[in-house]
DSSP file (Angstrom, degrees, kcal/mol; ACC not computed):
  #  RESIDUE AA STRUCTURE BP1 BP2  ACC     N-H-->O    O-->H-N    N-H-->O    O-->H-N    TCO  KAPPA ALPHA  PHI   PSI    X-CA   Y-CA   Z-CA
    1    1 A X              0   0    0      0, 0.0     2,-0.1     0, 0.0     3,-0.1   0.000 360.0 360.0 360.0 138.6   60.5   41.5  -19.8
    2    2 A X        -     0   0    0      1,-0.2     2,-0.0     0, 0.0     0, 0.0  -0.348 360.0 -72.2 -95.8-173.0   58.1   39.3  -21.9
    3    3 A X        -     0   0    0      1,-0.1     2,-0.6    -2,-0.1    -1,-0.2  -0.310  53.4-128.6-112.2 130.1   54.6   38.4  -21.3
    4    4 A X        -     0   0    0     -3,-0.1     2,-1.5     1,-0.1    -1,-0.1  -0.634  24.4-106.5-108.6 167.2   54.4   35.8  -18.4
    5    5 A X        -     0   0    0     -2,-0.6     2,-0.2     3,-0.0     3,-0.1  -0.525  30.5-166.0 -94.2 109.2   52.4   32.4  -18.9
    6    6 A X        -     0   0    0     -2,-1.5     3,-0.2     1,-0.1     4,-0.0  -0.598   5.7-164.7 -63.4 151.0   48.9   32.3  -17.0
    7    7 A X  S    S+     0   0    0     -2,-0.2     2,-0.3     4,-0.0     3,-0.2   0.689  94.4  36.7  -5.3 -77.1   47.6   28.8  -16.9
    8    8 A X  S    S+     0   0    0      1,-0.2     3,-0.4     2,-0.1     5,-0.1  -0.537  71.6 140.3 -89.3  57.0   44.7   30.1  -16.1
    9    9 A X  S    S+     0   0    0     -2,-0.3     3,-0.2     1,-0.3    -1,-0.2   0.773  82.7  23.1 -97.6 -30.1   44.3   33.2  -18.0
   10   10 A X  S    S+     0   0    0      1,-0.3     2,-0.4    -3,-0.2    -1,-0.3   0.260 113.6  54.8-120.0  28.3   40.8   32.8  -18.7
   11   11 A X  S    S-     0   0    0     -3,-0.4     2,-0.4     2,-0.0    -1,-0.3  -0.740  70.2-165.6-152.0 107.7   39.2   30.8  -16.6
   12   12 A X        -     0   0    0     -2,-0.4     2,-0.4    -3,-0.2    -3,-0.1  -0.926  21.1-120.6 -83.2  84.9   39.8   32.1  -13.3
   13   13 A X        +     0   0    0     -2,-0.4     2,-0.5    -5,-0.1     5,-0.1   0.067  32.6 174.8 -70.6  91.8   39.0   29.8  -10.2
   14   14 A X        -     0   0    0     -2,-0.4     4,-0.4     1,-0.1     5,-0.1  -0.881  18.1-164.4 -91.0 125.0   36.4   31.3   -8.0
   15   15 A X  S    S+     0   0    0     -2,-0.5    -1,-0.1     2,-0.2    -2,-0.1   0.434  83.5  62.3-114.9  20.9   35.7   29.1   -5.6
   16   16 A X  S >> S+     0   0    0      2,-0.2     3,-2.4     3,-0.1     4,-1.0   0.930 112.4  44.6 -77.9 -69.9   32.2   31.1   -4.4
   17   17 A X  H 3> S+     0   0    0      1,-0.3     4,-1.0     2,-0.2    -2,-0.2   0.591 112.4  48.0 -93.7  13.1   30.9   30.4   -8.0
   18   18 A X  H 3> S+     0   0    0     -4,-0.4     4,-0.7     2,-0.1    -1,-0.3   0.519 108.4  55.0-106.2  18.9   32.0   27.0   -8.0
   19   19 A X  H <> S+     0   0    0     -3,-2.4     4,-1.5     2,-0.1    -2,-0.2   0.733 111.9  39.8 -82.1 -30.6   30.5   26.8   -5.0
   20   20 A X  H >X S+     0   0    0     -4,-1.0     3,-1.7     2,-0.2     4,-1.0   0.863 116.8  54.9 -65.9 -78.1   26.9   28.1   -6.4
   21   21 A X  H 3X S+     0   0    0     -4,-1.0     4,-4.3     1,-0.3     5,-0.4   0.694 108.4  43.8 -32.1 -48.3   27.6   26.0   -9.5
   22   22 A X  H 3X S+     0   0    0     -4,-0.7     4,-2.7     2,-0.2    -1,-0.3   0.921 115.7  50.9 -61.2 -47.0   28.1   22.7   -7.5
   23   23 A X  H <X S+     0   0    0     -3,-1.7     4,-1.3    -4,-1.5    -1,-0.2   0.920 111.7  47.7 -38.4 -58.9   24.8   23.7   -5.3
   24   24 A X  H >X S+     0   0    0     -4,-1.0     4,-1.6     2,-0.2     3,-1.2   0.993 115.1  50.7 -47.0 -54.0   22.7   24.3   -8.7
   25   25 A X  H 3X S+     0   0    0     -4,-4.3     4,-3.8     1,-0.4     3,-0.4   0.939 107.5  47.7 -42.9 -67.1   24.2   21.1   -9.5
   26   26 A X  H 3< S+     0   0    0     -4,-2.7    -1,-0.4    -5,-0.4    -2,-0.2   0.565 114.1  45.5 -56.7 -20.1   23.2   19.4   -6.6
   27   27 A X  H <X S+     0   0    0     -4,-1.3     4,-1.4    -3,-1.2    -1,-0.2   0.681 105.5  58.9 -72.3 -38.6   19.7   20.6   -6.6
   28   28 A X  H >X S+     0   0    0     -4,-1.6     3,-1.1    -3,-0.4     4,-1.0   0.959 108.2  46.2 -70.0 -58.4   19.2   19.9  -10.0
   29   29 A X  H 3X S+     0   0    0     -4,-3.8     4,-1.0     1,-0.3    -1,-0.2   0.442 114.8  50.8 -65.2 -10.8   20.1   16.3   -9.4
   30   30 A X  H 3> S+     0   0    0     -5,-0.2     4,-1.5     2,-0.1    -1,-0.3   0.741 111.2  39.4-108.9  12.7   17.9   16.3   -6.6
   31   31 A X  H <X S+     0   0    0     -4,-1.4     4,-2.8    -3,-1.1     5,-0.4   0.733 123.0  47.8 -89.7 -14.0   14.7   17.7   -7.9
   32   32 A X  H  X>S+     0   0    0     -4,-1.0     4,-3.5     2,-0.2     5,-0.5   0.987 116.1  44.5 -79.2 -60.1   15.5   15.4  -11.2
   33   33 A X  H  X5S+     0   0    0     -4,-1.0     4,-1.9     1,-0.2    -2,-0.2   0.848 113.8  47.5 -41.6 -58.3   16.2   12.6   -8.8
   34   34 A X  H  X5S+     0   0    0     -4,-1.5     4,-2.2     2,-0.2    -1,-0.2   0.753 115.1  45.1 -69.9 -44.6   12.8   13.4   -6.5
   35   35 A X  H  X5S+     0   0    0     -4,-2.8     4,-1.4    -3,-0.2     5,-0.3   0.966 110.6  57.1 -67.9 -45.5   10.1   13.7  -10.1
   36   36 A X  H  X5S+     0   0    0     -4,-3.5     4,-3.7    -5,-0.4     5,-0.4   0.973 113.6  40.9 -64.8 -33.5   11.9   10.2  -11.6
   37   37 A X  H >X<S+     0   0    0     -4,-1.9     4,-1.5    -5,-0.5     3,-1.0   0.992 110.2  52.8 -61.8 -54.9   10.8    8.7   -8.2
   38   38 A X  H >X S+     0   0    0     -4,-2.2     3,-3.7     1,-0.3     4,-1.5   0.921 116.8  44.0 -52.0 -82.3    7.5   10.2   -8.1
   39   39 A X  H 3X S+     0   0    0     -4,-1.4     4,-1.2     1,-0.2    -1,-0.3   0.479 108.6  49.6 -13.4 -47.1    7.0    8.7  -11.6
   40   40 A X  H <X S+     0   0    0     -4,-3.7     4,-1.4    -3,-1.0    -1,-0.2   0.544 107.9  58.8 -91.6 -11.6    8.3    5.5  -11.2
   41   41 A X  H <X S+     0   0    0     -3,-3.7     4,-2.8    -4,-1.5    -2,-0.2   0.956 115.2  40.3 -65.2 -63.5    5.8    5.4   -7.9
   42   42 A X  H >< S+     0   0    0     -4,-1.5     3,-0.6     1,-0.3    -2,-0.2   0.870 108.6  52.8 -75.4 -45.5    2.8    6.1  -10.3
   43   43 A X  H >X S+     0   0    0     -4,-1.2     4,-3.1     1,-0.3     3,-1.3   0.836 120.8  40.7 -84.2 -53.7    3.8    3.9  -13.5
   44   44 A X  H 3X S+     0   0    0     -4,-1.4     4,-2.4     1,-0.4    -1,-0.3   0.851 115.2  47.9 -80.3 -32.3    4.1    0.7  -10.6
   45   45 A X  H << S+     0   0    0     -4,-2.8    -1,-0.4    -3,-0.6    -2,-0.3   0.335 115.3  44.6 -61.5  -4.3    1.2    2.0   -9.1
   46   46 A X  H <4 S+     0   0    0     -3,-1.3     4,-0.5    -5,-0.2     3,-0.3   0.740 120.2  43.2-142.9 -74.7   -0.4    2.1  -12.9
   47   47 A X  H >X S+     0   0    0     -4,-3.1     4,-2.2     1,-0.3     3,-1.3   0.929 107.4  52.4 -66.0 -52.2    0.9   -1.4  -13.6
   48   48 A X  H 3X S+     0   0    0     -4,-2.4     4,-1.3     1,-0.3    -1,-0.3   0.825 112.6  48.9 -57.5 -24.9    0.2   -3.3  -10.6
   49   49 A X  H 3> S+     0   0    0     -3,-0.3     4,-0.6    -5,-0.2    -1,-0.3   0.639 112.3  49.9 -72.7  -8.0   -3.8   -2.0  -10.8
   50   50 A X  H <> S+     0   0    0     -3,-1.3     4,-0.9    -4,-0.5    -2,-0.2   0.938 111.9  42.9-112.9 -42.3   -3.9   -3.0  -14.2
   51   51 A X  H >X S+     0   0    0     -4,-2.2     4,-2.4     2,-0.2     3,-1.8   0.997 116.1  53.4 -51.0 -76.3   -2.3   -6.8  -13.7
   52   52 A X  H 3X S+     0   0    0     -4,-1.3     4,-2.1     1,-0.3    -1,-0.2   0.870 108.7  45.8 -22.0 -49.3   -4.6   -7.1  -10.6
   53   53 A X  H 3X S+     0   0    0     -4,-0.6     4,-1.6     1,-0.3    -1,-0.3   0.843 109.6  56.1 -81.3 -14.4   -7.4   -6.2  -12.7
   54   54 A X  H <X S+     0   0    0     -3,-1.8     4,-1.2    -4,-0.9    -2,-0.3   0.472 109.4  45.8 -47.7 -37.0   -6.1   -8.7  -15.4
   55   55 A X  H  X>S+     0   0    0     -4,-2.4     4,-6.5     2,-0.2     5,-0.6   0.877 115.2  47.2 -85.7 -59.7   -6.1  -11.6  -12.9
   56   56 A X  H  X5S+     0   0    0     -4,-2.1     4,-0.9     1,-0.3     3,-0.3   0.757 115.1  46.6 -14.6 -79.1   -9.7  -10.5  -11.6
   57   57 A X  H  X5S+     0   0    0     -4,-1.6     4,-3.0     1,-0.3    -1,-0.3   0.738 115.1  48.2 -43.0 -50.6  -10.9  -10.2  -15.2
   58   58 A X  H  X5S+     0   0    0     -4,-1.2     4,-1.8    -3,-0.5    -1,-0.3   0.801 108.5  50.7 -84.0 -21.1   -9.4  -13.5  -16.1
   59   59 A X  H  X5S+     0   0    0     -4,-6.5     4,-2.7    -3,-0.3    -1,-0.3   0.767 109.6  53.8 -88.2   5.0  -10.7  -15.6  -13.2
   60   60 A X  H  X<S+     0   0    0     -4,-0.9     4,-1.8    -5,-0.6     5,-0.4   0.890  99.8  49.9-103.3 -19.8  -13.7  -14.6  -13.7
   61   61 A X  H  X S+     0   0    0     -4,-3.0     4,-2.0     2,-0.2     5,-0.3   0.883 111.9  58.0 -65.7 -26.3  -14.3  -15.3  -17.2
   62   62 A X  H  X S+     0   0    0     -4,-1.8     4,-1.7     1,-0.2    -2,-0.2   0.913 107.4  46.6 -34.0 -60.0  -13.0  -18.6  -16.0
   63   63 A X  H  X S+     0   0    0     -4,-2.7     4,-0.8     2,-0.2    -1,-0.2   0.800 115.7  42.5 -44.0 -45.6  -15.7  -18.7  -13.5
   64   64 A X  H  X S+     0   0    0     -4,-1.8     4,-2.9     2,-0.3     5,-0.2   0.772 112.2  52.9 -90.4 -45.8  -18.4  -17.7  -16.0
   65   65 A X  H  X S+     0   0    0     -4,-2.0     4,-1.8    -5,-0.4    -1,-0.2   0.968 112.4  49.3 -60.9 -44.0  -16.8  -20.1  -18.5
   66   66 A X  H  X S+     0   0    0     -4,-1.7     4,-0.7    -5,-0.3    -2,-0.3   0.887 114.7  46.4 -57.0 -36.8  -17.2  -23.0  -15.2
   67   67 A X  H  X S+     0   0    0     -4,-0.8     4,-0.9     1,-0.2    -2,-0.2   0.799 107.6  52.1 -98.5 -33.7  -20.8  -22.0  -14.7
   68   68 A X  H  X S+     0   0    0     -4,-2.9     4,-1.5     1,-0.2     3,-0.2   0.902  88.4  70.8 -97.8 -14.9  -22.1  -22.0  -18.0
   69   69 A X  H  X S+     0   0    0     -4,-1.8     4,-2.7     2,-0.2     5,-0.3   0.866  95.2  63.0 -51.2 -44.3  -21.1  -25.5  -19.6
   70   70 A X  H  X S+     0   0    0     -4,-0.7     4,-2.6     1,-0.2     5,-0.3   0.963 106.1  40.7 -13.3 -79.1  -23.7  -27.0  -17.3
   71   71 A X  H  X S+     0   0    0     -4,-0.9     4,-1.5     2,-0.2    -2,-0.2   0.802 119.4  47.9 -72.0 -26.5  -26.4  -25.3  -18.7
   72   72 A X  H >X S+     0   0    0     -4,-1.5     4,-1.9     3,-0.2     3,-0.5   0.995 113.3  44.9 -21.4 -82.3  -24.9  -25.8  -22.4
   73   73 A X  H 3X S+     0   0    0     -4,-2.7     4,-2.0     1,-0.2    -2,-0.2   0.734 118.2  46.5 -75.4 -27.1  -24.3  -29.2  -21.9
   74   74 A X  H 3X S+     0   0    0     -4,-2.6     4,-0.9    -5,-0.3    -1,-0.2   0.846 118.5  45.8 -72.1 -35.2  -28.4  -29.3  -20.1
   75   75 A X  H <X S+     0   0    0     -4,-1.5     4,-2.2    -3,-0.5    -2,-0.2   0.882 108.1  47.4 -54.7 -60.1  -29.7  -27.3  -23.0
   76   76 A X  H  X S+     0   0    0     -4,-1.9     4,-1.3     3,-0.2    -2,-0.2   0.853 111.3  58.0 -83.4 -20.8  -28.1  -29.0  -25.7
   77   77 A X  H  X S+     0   0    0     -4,-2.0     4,-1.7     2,-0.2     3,-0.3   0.948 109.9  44.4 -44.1 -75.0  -29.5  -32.5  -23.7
   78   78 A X  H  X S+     0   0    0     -4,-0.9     4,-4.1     1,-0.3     5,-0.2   0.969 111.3  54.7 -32.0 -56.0  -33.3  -31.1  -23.9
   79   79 A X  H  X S+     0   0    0     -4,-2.2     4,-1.8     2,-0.2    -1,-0.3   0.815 107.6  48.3 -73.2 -28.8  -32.8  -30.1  -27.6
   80   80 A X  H  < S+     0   0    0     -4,-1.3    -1,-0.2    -3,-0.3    -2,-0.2   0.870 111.9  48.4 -72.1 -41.4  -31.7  -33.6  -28.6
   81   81 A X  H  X S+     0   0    0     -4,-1.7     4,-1.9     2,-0.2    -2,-0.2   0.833 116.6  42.2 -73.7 -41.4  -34.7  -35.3  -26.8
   82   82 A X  H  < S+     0   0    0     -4,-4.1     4,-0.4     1,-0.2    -2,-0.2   0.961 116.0  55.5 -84.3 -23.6  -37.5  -32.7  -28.5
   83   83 A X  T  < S+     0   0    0     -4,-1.8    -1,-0.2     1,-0.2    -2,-0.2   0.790 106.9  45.0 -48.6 -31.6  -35.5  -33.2  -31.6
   84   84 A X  T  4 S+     0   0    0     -5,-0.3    -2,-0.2     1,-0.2    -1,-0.2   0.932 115.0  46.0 -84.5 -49.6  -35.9  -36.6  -31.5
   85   85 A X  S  < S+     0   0    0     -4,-1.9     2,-0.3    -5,-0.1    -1,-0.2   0.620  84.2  96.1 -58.3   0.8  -39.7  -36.7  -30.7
   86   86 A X  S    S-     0   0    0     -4,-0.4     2,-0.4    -5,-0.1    -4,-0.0  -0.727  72.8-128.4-103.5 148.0  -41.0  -34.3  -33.0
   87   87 A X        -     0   0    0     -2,-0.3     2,-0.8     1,-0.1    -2,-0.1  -0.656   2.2-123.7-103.0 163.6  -42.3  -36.1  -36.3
   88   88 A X              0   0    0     -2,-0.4    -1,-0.1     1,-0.1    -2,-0.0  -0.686 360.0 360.0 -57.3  82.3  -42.0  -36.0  -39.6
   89   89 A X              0   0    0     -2,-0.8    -1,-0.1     0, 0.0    -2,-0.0   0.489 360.0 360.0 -89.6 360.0  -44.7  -35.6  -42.0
């Protein structure tokens, strides 16, 4: 009698260790799953303070920008009038 033909002659189906393997598996994907969240919490947590602080930043140079052309425009008004009065020798 000759030699009969395994299928599986070397890979042998245990279904205990493909029951660990599929558990490792499954863990793996959920601690992988569980950091990418935590991460993606802080990077939007990151971005949205930093756009927030962008609008802040920008209305307030707005503000500053609002508030000081007055005094420009009152300033450069002053300087035109002592300019004009002082004489010329």
């Amino acid at each position: 009698m000759g030699v009969k033909f395994e299928f599986f002659r070397f890979f042998k189906l245990n279904y205990y260790a493909f029951y660990v393997k599929k558990e490792k598996f499954y863990t793996f994907l959920h601690t992988t799953t569980a950091y990418s969240l935590v991460g993606l919490t802080i990077y939007l947590g990151y971005t949205f303070i930093h756009m927030w602080n962008d609008a802040v930043h920008y209305s307030y140079k707005h503000y500053i920008r609002k508030e000081v052309r007055p005094k420009k425009e009152k300033y450069n008004d002053t300087y035109k009038i002592w300019k004009g009065n002082i004489f010329i020798l």
